[in-house]
Each structure stands twice: as C-alpha cells, then as structure tokens.
C-alpha positions in Angstrom: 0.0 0.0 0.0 1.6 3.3 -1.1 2.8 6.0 1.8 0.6 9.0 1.3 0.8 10.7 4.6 4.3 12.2 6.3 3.7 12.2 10.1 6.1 13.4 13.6 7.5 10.6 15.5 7.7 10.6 19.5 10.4 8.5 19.8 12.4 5.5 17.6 10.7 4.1 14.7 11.7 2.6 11.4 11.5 3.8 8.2 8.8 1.9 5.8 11.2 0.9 3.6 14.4 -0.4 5.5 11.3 -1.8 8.3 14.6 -3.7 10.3 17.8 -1.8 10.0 17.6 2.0 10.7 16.1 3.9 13.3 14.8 7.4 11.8 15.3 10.4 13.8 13.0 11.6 15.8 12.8 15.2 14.3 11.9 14.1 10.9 8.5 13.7 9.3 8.2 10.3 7.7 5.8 7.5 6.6 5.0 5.4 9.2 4.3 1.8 9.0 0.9 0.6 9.3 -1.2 -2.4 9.3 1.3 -5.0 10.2 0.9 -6.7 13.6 4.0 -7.3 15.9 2.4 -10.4 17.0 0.8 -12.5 13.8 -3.4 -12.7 14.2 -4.3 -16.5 14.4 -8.3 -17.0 14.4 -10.2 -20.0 15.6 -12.9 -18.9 17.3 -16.0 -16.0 17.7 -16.0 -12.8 19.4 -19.3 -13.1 20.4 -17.9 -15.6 23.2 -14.5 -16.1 21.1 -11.2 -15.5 21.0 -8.7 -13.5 23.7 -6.1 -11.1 21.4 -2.4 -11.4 22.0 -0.6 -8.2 22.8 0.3 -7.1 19.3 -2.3 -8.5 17.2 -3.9 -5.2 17.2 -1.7 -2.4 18.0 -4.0 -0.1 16.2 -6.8 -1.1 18.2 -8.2 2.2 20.6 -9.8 1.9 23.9 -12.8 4.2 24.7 -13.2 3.3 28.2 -16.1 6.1 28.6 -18.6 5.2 27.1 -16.9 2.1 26.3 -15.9 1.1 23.2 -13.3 1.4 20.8 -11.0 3.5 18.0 -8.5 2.8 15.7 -4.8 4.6 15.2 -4.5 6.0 12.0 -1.4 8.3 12.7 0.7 9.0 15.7 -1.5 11.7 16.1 -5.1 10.7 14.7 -7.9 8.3 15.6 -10.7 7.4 14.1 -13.5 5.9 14.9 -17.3 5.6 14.7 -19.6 9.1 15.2 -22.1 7.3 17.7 -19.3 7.0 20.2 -19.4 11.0 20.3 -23.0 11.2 20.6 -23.1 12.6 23.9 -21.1 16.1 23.2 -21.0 16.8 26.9 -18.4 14.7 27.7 -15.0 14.2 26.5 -13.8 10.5 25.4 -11.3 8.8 27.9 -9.2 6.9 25.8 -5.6 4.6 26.1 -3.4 3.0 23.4 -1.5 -0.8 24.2 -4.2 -2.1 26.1 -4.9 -5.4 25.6 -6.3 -6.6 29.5 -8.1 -3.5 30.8 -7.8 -4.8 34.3 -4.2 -5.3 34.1 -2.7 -2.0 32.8 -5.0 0.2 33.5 -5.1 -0.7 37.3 -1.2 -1.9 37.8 0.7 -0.5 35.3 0.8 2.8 33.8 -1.4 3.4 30.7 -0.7 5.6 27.5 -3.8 7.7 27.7 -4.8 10.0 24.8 -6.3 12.9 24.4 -7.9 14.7 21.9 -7.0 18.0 20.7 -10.3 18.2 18.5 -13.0 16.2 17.1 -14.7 16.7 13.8 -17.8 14.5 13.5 -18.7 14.2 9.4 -21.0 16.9 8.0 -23.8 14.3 7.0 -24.3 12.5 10.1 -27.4 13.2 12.3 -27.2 14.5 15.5 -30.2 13.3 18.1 -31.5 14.4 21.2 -32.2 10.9 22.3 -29.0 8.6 20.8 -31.1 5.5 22.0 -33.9 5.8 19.8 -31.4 6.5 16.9 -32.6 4.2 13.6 -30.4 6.2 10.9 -26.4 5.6 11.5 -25.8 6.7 8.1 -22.1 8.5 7.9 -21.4 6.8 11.3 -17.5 7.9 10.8 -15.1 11.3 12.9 -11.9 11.3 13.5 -10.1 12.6 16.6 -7.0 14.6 16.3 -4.4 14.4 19.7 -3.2 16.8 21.7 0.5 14.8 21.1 1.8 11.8 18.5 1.6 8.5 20.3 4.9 7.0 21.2 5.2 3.4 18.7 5.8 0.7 19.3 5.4 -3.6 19.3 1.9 -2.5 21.0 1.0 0.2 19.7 0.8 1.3 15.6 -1.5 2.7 12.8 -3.7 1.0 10.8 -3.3 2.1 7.0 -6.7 3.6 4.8 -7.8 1.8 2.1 -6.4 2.1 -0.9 -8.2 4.4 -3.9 -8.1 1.1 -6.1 -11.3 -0.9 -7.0 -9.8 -3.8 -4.9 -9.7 -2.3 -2.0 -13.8 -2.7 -2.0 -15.6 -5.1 0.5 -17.1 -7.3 -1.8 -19.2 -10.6 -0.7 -16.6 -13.3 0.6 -14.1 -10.8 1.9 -12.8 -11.8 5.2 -11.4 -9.4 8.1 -10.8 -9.1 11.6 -13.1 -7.4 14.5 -11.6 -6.9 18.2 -13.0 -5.0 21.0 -14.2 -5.2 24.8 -17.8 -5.7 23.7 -20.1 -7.7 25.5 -20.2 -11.4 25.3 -22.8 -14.6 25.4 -21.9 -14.8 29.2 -20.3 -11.5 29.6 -21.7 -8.4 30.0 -18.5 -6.2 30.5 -14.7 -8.0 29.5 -12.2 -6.9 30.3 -9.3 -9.0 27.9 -9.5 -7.8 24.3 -11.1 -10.1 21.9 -11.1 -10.8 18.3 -12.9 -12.7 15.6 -12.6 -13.0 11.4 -16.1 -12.4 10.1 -16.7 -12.2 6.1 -18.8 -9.7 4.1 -22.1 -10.9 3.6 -25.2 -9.5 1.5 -27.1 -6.7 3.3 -30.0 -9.0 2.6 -28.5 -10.7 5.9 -28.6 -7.8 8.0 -31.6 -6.7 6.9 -32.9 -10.1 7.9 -32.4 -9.6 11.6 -35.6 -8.3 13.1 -35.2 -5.8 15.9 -35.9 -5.9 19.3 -39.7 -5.0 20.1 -41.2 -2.1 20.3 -38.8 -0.7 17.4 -39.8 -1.5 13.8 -37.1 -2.4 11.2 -39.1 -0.4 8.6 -37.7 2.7 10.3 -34.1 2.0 10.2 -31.4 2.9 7.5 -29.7 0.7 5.7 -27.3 2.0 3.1 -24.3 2.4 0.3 -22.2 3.8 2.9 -22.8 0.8 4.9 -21.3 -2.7 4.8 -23.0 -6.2 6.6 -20.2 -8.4 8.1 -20.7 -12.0 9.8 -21.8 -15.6 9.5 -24.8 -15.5 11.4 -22.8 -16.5 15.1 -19.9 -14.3 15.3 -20.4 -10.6 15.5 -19.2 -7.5 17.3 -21.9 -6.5 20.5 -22.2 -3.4 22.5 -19.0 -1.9 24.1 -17.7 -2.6 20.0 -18.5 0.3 18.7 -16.2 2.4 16.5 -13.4 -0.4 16.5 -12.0 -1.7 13.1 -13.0 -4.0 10.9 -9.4 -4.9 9.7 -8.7 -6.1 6.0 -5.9 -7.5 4.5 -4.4 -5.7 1.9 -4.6 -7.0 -1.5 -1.5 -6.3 -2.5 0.7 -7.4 0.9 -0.7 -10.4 3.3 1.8 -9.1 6.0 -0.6 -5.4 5.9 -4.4 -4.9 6.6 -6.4 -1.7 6.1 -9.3 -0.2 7.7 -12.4 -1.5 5.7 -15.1 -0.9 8.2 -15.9 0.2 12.1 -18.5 -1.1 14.0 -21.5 0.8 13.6 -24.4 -0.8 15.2 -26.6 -4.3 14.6 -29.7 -5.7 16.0 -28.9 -8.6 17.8 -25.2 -10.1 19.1 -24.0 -13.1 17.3 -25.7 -12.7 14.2 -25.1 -9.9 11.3 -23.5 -6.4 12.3 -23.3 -3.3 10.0 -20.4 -1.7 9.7 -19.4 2.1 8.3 -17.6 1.4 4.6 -14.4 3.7 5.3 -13.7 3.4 1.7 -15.9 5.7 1.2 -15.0 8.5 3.6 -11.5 7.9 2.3 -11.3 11.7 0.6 -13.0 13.2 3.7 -10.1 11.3 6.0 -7.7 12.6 4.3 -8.6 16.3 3.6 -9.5 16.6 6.6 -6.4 15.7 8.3 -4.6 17.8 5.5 -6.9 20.8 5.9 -6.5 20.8 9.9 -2.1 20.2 9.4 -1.9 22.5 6.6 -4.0 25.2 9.4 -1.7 24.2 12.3 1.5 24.8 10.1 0.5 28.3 9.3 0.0 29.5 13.0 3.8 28.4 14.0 
C-alpha cells in the first residue's frame, strides 16, 4: 500500500522501507508503517464468546473506556473511529493506546492515555437528542486529532486507509478481523481484548435480523455507505463500537487496512453493519490535511 501521509514521531521508529535496520530520527517527518501486527493474528474462534487477542495483534486497536468502546490509530497523532461514540457532546472520550487486558494495565501498570485535541464529526451524520432511539447511523464515521503523537511501538501502531483502487472494496466473501471489549454470550463487561474473522455478507443478511420489540425495522437505515459483516454466530456487541474491521491488503498479506468500524446491529452473534471507510477515504484525508496544513501556518 503506497505511503501518502508524512507524520512526527515521538520516539524511535523505522523507516517503511528499511522496516529492520535503521532507526529514523525523531525530528523528521516520515511514513510510518501501518497495518502489520507485531504479533501474527491467528483466528479459531468468535467474538461473540470467542477469542482472547495477544498483545500485538492489534496495535491499532483504541480503547474508549467512557462510554466504552473502541477506535482505531491512523497516525501517531489521529484516531478514528465511529460518530455514535461521540453522541453525547457533553463529555470528552477517555481513551488509552496498548491495552490489551483492561484490568491489568489500566489498574497496575501505567497506561498511555490519549487525548484529543479536537473532534470533527462528518458533516452528513445526524445529531439526536435521544441517541437511543437512533434508527439512521448513516455516515457513522469522525476522527479525533491528539493533543500529542503517540509513542510506537510492538503494541502500539496505525492502521493504514484503504487504498483508492477498485480492490480495496468489500465485496461478498471478503474476510477481516473485528476486536474490542464488547459484551459477550456470558459477559456483559470483558475486560481482555477479543477478536474474531467475520466475512462480508449480502445486506439482505442484515436486513434479515428483526429488531428488538417495540422498534420497527421499517424505520431503520440501511445504506451504500454501509457494509454487513458476519456468519450468522460471530459478530461485534455493544462496548464494540467504532473499532475496526481490519482487511488484509490485496497487495501485501503481511498489511491490513481499515475496511469498516463497527456501527451498530440488531442482535449479538448474528449480522452487524459496519461504516464502509472506503468511502470516507477523501474526507479522512482532507480533513487531516486541511486541519495540518491550518496548524502549520500559526507556528
């Protein structure tokens, strides 16, 4: 996947095209590596019940610890992740990087916590007064920008956009990776990151999956924006939201991409929805741009 972003480091890191012999200095802006795992991703199991992460599976992977869910590195210095997890403007996400037990190293060892410098929500997605009653997660996508570039590392690194390409589309079939915190068969809270590989399915599966009474599923949104993801028992649940739906790149099997986040689903452990990044790619990007090429001009 070509470099198209330069970024500041926070400490060593290796340049994307000598990855195991020289350490770039800290004062340069350079492409950073992205989507490769320090620790290779084996899958056996489900989320939904399934499988605990190793630390380095998913060094991209966020924690939003309130409300809880999850983000994804995209820089050293931006996250993104789903719009829903902002709903509530009134508060301010608390968020760590490295975490893969959140009882471990948040309580006994000392977290990386982030914080964000300033959020920008896309245009097009619709703000409620009551979040819970939401049926239209249409443009479910912001990013985060930090008040200071994460420190890299074996646990903690970006996750690279989708390519421009027509293969970098989900299409039926395609398999990727979902991790998160999110509640389990027997779990309501969990506290050990968890992972699963779920395929792109036809929206006709989602669509499929009747809604909990009272709401009716003639009211909610389904659309182009939007891809369905799962094999009718694993599935991302709540405390998933905004996470990644990780792809591997079609051009490197060592590198994945950011093909989806978790958006929202009716029921655990069947279909989930997930936002189609691919086609936020061009508001990603100038955004970040627009908001770098602002910041250069007031130094």
């Amino acid at each position: 996947m070509p470099c198209e972003h330069l970024f500041s480091l926070s400490g060593d890191i290796v340049n994307k095209k000598q990855a195991a012999l020289s350490p770039v200095n800290v004062n340069k802006r350079v492409c950073l590596i992205c989507g490769i795992p320090s620790t290779p991703i084996l899958e056996l199991q489900r989320i939904f019940g399934g499988t605990r992460a190793k630390p380095g599976n998913f060094p991209w992977q966020v924690l939003f610890q309130n409300p809880r869910g999850g983000g994804v590195l995209i820089s050293d210095l931006w996250v993104l992740t789903a719009a829903h997890m902002l709903d509530d403007s009134n508060s301010k996400p608390t968020m760590y990087a490295g975490v893969t037990n959140i009882n471990q190293q948040l309580q006994r060892e000392e977290p990386i916590q982030l914080f964000e410098e300033e959020v920008f929500i896309h245009p097009n997605w619709t703000k409620m007064v009551n979040p819970e009653a939401r049926t239209n997660f249409d443009n479910d996508i912001a990013l985060l920008r930090l008040t200071a570039p994460v420190k890299m590392g074996p646990k903690i690194s970006p996750l690279c956009l989708p390519g421009g390409s027509p293969e970098y589309e989900l299409e039926k079939g395609r398999l990727g990776y979902i991790s998160g915190w999110g509640r389990t068969e027997d779990r309501n809270r969990v506290y050990h990151l968890m992972k699963a590989q779920i395929p792109v399915v036809d929206m006709a599966q989602c669509r499929s999956v009747k809604p909990k009474p009272p709401a009716d599923y003639i009211t909610f949104q389904f659309t182009d924006n939007m891809v369905c993801a799962g094999d009718g028992t694993k599935d991302s649940c709540s405390g998933d939201g905004g996470g990644a739906y990780a792809i591997k790149d079609p051009h490197n099997d060592r590198q994945y991409y950011v093909g989806g986040l978790v958006s929202w689903g009716q029921w655990c452990g069947t279909y989930g929805l997930y936002t189609r990044v691919g086609r936020y790619r061009d508001w990603i990007i100038g955004t970040m741009s627009r908001y770098e090429e602002a910041e250069g001009s007031h130094r």
